[in-house]
N, C-alpha and C positions, 0 to 999 in steps of 0.2 A: 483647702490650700495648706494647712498646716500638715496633714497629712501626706503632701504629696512632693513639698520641698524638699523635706529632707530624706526622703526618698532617693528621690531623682541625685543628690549631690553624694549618698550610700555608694547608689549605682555607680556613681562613674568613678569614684574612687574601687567602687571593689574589682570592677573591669580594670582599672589601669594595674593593681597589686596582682590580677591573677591574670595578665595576659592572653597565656598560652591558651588557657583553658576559655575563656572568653574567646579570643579566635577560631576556635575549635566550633562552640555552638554557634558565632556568625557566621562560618565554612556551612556549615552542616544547615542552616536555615537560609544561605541565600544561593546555594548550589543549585536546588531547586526554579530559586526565582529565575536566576541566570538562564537555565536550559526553556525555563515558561518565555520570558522574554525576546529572547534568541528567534523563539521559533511564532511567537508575536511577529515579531518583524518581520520575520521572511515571508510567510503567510500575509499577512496584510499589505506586503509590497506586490508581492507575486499577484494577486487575489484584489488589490485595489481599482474600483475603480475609476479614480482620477489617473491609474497605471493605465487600464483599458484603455478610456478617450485620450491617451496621448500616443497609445497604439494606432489607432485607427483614426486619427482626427491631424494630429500633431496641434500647432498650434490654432490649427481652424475651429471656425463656429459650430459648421454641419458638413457632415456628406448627402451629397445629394444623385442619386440616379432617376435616368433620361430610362424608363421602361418602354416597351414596345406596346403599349398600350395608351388609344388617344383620351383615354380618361378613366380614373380611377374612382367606383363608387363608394358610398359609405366607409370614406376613409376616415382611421381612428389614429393617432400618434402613437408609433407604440417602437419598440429596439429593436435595432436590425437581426434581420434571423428568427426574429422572436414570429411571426408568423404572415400570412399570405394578405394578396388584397382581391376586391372584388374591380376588373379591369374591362374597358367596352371599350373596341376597335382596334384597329393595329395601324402601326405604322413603322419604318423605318429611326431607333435611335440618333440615327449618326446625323439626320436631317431637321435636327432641334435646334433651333438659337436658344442657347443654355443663355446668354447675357442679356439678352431680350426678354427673357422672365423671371430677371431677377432687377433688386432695386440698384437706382443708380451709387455708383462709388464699392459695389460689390467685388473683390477677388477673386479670382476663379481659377483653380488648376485641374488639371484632367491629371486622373489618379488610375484611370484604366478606360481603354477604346476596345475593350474585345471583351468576352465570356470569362476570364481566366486564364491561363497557361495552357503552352503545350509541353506534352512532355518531350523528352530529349536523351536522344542516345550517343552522346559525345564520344568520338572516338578522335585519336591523335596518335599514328602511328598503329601501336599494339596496346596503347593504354586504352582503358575506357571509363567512362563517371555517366551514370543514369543522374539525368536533369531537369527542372521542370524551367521554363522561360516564363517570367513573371513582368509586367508589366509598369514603370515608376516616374512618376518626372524626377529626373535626374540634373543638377539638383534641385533640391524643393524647397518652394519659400515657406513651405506650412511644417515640411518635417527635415529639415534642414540636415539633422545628426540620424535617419534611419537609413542610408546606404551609402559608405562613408567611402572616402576616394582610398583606398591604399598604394595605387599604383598605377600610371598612366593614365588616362584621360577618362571620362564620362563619354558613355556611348553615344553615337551619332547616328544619321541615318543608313540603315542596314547593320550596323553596329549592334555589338553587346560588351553589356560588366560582366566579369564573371566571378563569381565568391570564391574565396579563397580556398577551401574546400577541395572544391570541383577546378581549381589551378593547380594546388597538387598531387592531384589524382593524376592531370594529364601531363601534367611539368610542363603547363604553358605559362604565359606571359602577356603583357602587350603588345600588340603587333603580330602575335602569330594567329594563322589560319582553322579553327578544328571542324570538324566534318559531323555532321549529324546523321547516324547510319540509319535511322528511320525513313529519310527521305533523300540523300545525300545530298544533302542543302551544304556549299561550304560557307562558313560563319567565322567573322572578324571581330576580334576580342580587341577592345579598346584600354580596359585596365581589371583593374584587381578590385574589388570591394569588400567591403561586410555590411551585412544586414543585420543591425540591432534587433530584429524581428524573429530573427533564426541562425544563430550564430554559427550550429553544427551544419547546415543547408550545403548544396553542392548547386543553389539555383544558377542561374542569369538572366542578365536584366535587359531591358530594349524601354527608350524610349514608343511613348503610346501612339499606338496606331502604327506600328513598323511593323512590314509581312516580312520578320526576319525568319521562317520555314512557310510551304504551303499548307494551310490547315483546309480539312476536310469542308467542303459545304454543309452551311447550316438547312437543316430543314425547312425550318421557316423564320420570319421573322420575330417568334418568342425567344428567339436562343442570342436575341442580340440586347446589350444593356449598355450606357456611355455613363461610368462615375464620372464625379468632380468631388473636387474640394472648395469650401466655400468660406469667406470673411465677410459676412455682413457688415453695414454700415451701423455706426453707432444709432440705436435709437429703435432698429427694425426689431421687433417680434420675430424669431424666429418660429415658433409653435404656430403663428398668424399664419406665417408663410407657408408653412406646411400644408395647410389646408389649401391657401390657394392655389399653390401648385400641383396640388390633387389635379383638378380640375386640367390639368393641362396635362397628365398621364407622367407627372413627375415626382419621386419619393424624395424628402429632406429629412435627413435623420439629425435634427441639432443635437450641440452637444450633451445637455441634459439628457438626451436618453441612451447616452452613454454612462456617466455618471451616476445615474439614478434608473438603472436598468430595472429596477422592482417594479418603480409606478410608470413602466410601459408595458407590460409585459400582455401576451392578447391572450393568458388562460390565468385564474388565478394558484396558486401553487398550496397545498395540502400537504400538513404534515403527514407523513408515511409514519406507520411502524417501526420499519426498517431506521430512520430516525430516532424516535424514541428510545430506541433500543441501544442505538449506537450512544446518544446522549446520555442513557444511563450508566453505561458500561465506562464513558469518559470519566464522570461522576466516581463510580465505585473506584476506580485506577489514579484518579487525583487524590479521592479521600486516602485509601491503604498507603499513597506515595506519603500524603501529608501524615496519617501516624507514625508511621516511620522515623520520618525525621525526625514527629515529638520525642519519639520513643528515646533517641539518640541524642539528642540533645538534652532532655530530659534526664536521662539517665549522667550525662557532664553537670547536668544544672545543680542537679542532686549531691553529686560530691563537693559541689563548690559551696552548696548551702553548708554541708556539714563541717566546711574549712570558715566557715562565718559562725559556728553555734555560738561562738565563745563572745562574739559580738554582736549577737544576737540577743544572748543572756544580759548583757549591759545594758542592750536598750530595754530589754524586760524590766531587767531590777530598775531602770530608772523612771519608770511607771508606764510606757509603753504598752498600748491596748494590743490584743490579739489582731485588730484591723490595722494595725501600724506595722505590726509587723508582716504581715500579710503582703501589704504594699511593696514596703521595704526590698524581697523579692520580686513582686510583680514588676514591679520598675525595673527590674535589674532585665528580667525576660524582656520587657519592651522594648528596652533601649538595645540590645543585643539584636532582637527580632527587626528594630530600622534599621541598626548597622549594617549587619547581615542582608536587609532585603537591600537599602540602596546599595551597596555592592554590587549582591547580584544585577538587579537593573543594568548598574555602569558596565557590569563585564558585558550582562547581553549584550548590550548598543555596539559594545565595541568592537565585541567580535564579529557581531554582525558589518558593522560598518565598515573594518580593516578587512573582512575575509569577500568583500563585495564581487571584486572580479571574480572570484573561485565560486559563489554562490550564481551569477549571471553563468557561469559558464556549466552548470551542473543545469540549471533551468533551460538551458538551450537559448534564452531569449535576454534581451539587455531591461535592468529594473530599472524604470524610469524613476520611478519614486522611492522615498524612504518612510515610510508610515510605519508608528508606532499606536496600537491599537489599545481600547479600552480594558482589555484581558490583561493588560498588564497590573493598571490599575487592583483590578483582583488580585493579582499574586502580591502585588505587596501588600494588599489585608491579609490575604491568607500568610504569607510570611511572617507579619507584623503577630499574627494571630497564634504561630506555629511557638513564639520567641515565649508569648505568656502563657499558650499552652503548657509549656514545657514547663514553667516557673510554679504551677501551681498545687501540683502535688508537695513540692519543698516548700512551697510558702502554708500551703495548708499545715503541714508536719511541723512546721516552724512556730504557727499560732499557738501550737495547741502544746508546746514544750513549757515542762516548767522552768522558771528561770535558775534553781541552783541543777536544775541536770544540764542545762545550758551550759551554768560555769563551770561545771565541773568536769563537763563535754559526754557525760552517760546518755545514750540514746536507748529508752525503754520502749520495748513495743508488747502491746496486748493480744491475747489472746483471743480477746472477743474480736478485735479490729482484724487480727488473720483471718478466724473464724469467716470472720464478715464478710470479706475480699474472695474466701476460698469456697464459701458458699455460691454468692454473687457467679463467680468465675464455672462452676460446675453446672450454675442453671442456664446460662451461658451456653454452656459446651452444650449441653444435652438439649437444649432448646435448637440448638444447630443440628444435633444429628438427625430429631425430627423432625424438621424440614428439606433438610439434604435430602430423607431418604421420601418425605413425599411428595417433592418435587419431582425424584428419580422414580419414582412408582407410575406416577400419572405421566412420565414420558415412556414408560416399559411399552406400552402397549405399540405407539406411532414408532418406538425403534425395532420392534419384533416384526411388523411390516415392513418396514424402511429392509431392517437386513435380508428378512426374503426375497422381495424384488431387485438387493442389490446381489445377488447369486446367481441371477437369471440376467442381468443388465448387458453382458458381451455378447449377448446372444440374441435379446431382443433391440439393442442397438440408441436404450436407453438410457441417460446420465441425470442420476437420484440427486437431489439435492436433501442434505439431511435436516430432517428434523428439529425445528427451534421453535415450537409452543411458547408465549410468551410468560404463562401464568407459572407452569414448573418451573421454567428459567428462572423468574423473580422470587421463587421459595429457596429456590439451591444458593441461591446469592444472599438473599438474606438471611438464609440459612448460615452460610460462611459468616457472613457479617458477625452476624451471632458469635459461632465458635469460635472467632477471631478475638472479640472480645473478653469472652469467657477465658482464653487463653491467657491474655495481658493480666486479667485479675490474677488468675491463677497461678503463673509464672512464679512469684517467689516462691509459694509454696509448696509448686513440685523443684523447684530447688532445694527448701527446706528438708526435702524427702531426702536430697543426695548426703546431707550432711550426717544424717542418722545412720546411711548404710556404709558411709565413707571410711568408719573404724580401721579399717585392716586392708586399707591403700598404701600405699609404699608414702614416705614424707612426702614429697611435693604433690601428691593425688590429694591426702590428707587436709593439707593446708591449704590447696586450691578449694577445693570441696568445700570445709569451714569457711574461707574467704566469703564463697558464693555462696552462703547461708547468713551469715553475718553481714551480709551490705546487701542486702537485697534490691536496696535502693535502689543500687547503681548496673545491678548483676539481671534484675528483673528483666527492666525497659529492655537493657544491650538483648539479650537472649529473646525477648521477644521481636526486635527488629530484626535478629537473623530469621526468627522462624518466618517471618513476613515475608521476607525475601527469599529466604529458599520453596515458600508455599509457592510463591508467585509462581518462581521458576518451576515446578513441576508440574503445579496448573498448564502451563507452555508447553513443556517438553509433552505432555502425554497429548496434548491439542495439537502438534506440531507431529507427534506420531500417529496419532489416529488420522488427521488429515492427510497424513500420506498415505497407510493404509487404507485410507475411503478413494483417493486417487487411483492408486493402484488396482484396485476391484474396477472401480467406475470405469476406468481408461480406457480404449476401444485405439487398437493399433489401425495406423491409414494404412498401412500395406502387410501382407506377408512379408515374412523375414525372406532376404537374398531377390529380393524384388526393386525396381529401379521404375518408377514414373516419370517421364519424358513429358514435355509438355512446352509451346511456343508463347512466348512472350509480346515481342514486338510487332507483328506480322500487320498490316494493313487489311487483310481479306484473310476469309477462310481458307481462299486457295493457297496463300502463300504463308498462311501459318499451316499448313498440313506439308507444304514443301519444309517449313523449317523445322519442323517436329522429326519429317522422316530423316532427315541429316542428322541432328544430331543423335538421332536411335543409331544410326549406322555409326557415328567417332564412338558413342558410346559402347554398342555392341564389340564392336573391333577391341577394345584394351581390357573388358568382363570376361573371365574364363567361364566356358561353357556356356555361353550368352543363348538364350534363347527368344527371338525376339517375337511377340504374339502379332498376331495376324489383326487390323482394325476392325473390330466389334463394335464398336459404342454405336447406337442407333439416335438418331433425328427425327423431323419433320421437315418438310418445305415450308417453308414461309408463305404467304401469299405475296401476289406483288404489290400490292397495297401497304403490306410490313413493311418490306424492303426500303418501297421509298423514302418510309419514316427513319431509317437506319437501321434497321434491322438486318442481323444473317441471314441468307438465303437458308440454310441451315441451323434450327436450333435444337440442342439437346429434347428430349423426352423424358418425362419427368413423373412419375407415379405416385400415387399420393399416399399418406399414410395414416392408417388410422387407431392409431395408438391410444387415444385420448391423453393426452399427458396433458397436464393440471399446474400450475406454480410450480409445482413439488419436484416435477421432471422434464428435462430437455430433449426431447426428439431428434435426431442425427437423420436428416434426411434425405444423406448422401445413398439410403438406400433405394431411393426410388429412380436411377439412372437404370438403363436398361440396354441390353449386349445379346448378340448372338450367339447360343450357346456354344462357341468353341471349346471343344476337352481342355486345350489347354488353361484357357481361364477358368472355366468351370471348377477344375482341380485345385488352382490356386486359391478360388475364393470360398468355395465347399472345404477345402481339407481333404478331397476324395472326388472320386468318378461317378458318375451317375447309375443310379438303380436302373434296372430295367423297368421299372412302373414309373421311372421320372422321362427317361426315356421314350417311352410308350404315351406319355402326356403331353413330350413334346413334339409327339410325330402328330397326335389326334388336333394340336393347333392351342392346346394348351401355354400357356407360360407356366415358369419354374419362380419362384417367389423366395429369398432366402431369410423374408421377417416377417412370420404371420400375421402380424399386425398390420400388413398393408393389404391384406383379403377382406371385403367387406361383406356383408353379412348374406349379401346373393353369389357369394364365392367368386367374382371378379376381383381383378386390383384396376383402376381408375385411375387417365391421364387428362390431364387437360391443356387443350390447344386451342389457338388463337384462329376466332372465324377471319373471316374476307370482309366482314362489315366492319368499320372504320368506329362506329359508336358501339364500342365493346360493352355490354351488359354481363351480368354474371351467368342469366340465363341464355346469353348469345352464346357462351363460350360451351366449342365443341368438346365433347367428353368421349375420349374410346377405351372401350373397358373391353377387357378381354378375360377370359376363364383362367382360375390362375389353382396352381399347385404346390403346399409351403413344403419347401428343401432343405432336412436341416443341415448345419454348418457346425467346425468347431467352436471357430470364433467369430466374429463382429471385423470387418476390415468396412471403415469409413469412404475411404477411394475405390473401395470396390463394385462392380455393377450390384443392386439388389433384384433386379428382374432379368431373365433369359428367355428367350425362345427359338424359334428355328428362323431358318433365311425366310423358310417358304410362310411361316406367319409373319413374319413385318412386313414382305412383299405386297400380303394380301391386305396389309391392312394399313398400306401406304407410306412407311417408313421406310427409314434407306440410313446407310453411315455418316455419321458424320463426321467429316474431312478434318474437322481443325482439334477431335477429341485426343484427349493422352496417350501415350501409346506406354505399353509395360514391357522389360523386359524380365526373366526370369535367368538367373545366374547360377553358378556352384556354389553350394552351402560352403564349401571350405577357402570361399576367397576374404584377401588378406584386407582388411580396412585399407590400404595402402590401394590395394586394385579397385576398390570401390571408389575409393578420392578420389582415385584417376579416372572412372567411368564418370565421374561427377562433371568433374573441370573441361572430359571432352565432351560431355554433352551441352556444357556451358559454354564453349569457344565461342567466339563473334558475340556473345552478350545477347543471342536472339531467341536461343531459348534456355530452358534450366531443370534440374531433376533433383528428384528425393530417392530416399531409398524405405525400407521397411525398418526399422529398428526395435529394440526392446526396449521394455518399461525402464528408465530412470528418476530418479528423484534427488534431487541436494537436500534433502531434510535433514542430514546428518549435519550437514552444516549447522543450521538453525538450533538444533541441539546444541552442538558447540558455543555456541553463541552465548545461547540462556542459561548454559550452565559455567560457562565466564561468565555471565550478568552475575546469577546468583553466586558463585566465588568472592568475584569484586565485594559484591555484597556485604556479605560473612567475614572477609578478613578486614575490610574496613571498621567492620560492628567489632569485631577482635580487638581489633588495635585501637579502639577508643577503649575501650570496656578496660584492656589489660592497661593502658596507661594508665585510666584512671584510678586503677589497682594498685597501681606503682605510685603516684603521684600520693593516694591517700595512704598506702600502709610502707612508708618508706620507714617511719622510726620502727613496725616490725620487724623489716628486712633489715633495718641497723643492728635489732638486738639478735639475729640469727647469725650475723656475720658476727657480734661481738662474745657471744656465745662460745663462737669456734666452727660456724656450719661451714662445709667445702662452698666455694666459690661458684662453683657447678649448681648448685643448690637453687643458687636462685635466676640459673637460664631455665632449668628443670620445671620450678615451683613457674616460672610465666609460661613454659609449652604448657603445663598440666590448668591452668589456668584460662588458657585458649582453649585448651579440650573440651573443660567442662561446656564453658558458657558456648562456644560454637557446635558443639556436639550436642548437647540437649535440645538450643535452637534448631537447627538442621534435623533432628529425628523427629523432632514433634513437628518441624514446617513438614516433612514427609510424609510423616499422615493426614497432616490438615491437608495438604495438596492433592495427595492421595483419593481423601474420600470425597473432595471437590469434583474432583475430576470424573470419579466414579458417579455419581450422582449428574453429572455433564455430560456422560459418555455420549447418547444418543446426539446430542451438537458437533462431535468431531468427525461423524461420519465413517465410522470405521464399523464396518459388520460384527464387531466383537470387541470389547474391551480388551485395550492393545496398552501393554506395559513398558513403557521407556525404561528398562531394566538397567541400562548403563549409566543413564542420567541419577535415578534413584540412587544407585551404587557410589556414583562421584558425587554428588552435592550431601546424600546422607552419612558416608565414611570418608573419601579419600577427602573432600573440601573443611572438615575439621582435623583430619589428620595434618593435611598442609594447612591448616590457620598457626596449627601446633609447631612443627617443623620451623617457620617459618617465625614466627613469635619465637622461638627459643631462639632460632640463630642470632633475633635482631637484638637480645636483650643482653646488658651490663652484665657480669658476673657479679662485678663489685659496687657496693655502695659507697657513698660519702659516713663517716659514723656522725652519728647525730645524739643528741639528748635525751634521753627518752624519759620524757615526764609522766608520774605514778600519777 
């Protein structure tokens, strides 16, 4: 106690005498907390779920559905969605007394009388809004505020709401009529709404059980279900209930297993790798964020101790233990470190709390709750932690002064203590480099396969996923860690190095250079939080270009370039999506120069009529199978196994070329044309499979026509392209036929203008019934992302700047009085603060360059890029141009002139 009072009463006098600098390290340590807390809240709002069950419940108990099933076996309580049941018999939902099996004084709402929604093709006039019709009691006693009135009435019968959205899409209102071009149903709009549930939505609403369009028949009696919403009477068990309305082919989902979706769930859930790994990575990016800040505040905490030595020295001479003094600092770090965190906290909450509407409207959905999550609690230890971190290098340095260099303000340091630091810091580094490099060693081998096969990838139609061994990754990283370390010890005394070679710098190089040798203190930390910061950022940038690099190899174009895919959207039937395919091929053809429109190729099967009844097209694509083998490691594009009549002209689009005369010759012998070897199986067929005529489909029911096949090579890989060809007279024989409702392509003049392409676009899109792509080439915005992370790391750098040079300014003000009383020009000392940014941002920034650098290199095989790919402009601006402009910019912002001050011998 005696220890710790007058501590504590130090502290807050020496925070109220040095404000400025005090505000500084509780900026810099609760900035942090602020961005943790912030995104606490939004995360735990969004992600709540007492959010969830007021989604799906509102104020009710349970939801309960009426299944088509007169009894459900071995039923378990478990969250909706979460998994199936086992159900005997069937019956009609809609013919359940729902209030009949449940207890008396029970609430009951009907929350939906049909499957789901139909979708919707609203047209009004020439406007049009794709719409889905959802089903609500309007309004509702359980969710009162989820679809809110804005405008004219709540729908009635035949009636719809419609969201606002989808009212100014069409520029209706209440009371006007709009037309469903699906069915041409006309539909009466009763008012305007919003759905809490989906703010951006263009839905509408109908009260439940209204045939406001005609929907399709159901096949059978499974595809029908009756929710409710439910308020049980005080006293009932719901969990009870649940079981016993098993028994009567009913599901109750109380609200508990909303809430507490974990202990329903019907599989148990396993950590993944993929976890681990992400948690690690969260880990390493919270620790580097958290030294940083020491680094920065540490390095304010430093000059403020040395503006205390002199009372420092007093309480020495006045018998003052080395643990007194110690305190004496640490106390100062804590109480800055609360300041600073509850700040931050109050900012979080607040912005979170005042930016609400802006935050519900970027979520698409309305946050029913405000939760503020246990993670916060952490950042303010780790804040609270960051404050005495930062205190204890100057409380340590502080102990161990004697009390007349105290008074007399001479700070000695030792040779053996650099020594020690510079040793430390080198085993450090070198301890990083080998593990960087044999982390990178043990991944050479998985990235020299990895690049092979991604060389071959547009050809075989395969997408690599790179490389992430977990045991190299965690050497390279704690490899970093290492050098990272080594670095911070290190730091003064490759600044120490600048001051030895600094002799025959012009003044202000000179005097910066000594500055940042003689205050190490304060010059160390700043210079290592830049290199932190700029390491991060090139870590990024080269992850951010290799990952487009590995994109760009991987990428597999849907179309040839000057190629236009057509294709119907709305259609009812196959007949009448083949009538709306071939119209808009003709608006589209007509305004494409040189339009060549290909001939219907794609090939089918007949259905059985046993399919059909089930829903099925009379017509389904044909589909070949592939056998690639791909593993984790890669994704199969199985767009190749559609299959076309060899027409020249698609042929040539999707080959790059015309047919050999021995391909030719293979498809006259009844052969097919194969354009991915890897669909040829090892008796040299490729293999389809279709659907028998027996109703209890087995895997061994299922009919297989394989045919003799010939691989064709290609230039490139086109995903929308047929992968199988043959002639009319083999699909004939072997019972295929076109199908009616497939894409259709046109082929256009390489020299038309993006302008005639829009235009083929928008007519083939008229009437909203069908719609078309074209071929394009590879892009990427990574360029952005770059921009980004190297403003991050700027931001960065000049903020480490401008602490570092104030506190420059701040502690050698009586120097800069006797250079101004001297006679030095006034210029002197803009000059002596740019040369000052120089150093300490330019040493940071060169050495973050390498550390990133060899980071990265050692990472290579993780970005996916077939070769070690250089962000050469990033490196350029965050290693030269981002301390020239620290420098620029520090000069302009600084006084020429001093106040003259006293300068005490």
């Amino acid at each position: 106690m005696s220890v710790w009072k007058p501590a504590q009463r130090m502290a807050r006098r020496s925070i109220r005498r040095n404000l400025a600098r005090s505000v500084l390290i509780a900026l810099l340590i609760g900035l942090p907390v602020a961005v943790a807390t912030f995104s606490d809240v939004l995360y735990r709002s969004t992600n709540s779920p007492v959010a969830y069950a007021h989604q799906r419940l509102g104020s009710a108990d349970a939801k309960l559905v009426v299944t088509p099933a007169e009894r459900i076996d071995d039923f378990q309580l478990i969250s909706e969605w979460n998994g199936g049941y086992d159900s005997v018999g069937e019956r009609d939902p809609a013919t359940v007394d729902v209030e009949r099996l449940l207890p008396p004084g029970t609430r009951v709402e009907v929350a939906s009388a049909t499957d789901g929604g139909a979708f919707l093709l609203l047209r009004k006039g020439e406007r049009y809004a794709e719409s889905s019709l959802s089903e609500a009691t309007m309004p509702s006693a359980f969710q009162p505020d989820r679809i809110q009135l804005r405008g004219g009435t709540y729908p009635g019968p035949g009636e719809v709401a419609i969201a606002q959205g989808a009212a100014d899409k069409l520029g209706v209102g209440p009371g006007d009529v709009v037309t469903d071009d699906l069915t041409g149903t006309e539909i009466t709009i009763s008012g305007i709404v919003r759905d809490e549930q989906c703010l951006r939505c263009t839905d509408v609403y109908a009260q439940p059980g209204q045939d406001i369009v005609p929907r399709p028949p159901a096949a059978g009696p499974d595809d029908h279900t009756q929710t409710y919403l439910v308020d049980l009477p005080p006293g009932v068990s719901a969990k009870a209930l649940a079981h016993q309305l098993a028994e009567q082919g009913v599901v109750l989902y109380p609200r508990d297993t909303y809430v507490h979706r974990d202990k329903y769930q019907a599989w148990d859930e396993t950590l993944t790798l993929d976890q681990v790994r992400g948690a690690a990575l969260t880990t390493l990016i919270v620790g580097l964020g958290l030294l940083e800040v020491i680094l920065l505040a540490g390095a304010a905490f430093a000059v403020g101790a040395r503006k205390q030595v002199r009372d420092m020295g007093l309480i020495s001479a006045g018998g003052a233990s080395p643990r007194q003094l110690r305190a004496v600092l640490l106390v100062q770090g804590a109480t800055l470190g609360v300041l600073g965190t509850v700040g931050g906290v109050v900012v979080g909450v607040l912005v979170a709390r005042l930016g609400w509407p802006l935050w519900e409207w970027l979520n698409g959905s309305a946050l029913p709750v405000f939760r503020i999550g246990p993670e916060v609690l952490i950042a303010v230890v780790v804040g609270v932690l960051s404050g005495v971190l930062a205190a204890v290098v100057p409380a340590v340095g502080a102990a161990r002064r004697q009390p007349l260099d105290a008074l007399s303000g001479r700070f000695r340091t030792t040779r053996e203590h650099s020594r020690r630091a510079t040793v430390l810091g080198g085993l450090g580094i070198g301890g990083g480099i080998v593990l960087g490099l044999a982390g990178s060693s043990l991944m050479a081998g998985d990235f020299a396969d990895y690049s092979e096969a991604l060389a071959t990838a547009r050809l075989t139609g395969v997408s690599l996923q790179a490389p992430s061994p977990t045991v190299p990754i965690a050497l390279v990283l704690t490899g970093a860690l290492l050098g990272v370390a080594g670095l911070v010890l290190a730091m003064p005394s490759l600044l120490g190095l600048l001051g030895r070679v600094g002799a025959r710098l012009p003044l202000p190089g000179r005097l910066a250079v000594r500055d940042a040798d003689r205050h190490r203190h304060r010059t160390g930390p700043a210079t290592s939080a830049i290199m932190l910061a700029v390491a991060g950022s090139v870590v990024a940038a080269f992850a951010a270009t290799g990952s487009a690099r590995a994109e760009e190899a991987r990428w597999l174009p849907d179309l040839p370039e000057n190629t236009m895919r057509v294709y119907a959207q709305y259609g009812n039937d196959q007949a009448e999506n083949a009538a709306i395919t071939s119209a808009a091929v003709e608006r589209a053809a007509a305004v494409l120069p040189d339009a060549q429109v290909l001939a219907p190729s794609e090939l089918g099967y007949a259905v059985p009529a046993s399919e059909q009844e089930q829903g099925m097209a009379p017509i389904q694509s044909i589909w070949f199978d592939d056998h690639v083998g791909c593993d984790s490691s890669c994704v199969s594009y199985g767009s190749t196994g559609t299959a076309a009549i060899a027409d020249p002209a698609l042929v040539r689009l999707t080959l790059g070329r015309d047919l050999t005369a021995a391909e030719q010759a293979a498809l006259d012998r009844g052969e097919v044309l194969v354009t991915s070897p890897s669909m040829i199986d090892a008796d040299g067929n490729v293999t389809a499979s279709l659907y028998d005529e027996d109703e209890a489909i087995s895997e061994e029911d299922i009919a297989k026509l394989a045919l003799p096949a010939l691989a064709a090579s290609r230039k490139t890989f086109y995903t929308s392209m047929p992968g199988v060809f043959m002639s009319a007279e083999t699909a004939a024989a072997n019972g295929l036929v076109l199908n009616p409702e497939a894409t259709r392509l046109i082929a256009y003049a390489s020299d038309a203008t993006p302008a005639q392409e829009k235009a083929g676009l928008r007519a083939a899109g008229e009437g909203h019934r069908a719609a078309a792509s074209i071929g394009e080439p590879y892009h990427d915005d990574y360029r952005v992302v770059l921009l980004v992370v190297g403003g991050v790391a700027a931001l960065a750098t000049l903020i480490g700047v401008a602490i570092a040079v104030a506190l420059s300014a701040a502690e050698g003000r009586r120097e800069l009085a006797t250079l101004s009383a001297v006679g030095a020009d006034p210029a002197v000392r803009r000059r002596l603060a740019g040369a000052q940014a120089l150093v300490i941002s330019g040493v940071g920034a060169l050495v973050g360059v390498v550390l990133g650098s060899f980071v990265s290199y050692a990472l290579r095989a993780t970005f996916g890029a077939p070769s070690f790919t250089v962000p050469w402009a990033n490196l350029a601006g965050v290693g030269l141009g981002v301390p020239v402009l620290a420098a620029l910019i520090t000069a302009a912002c600084t006084r020429s002139t001093v106040p003259m001050l006293e300068r005490r011998a």
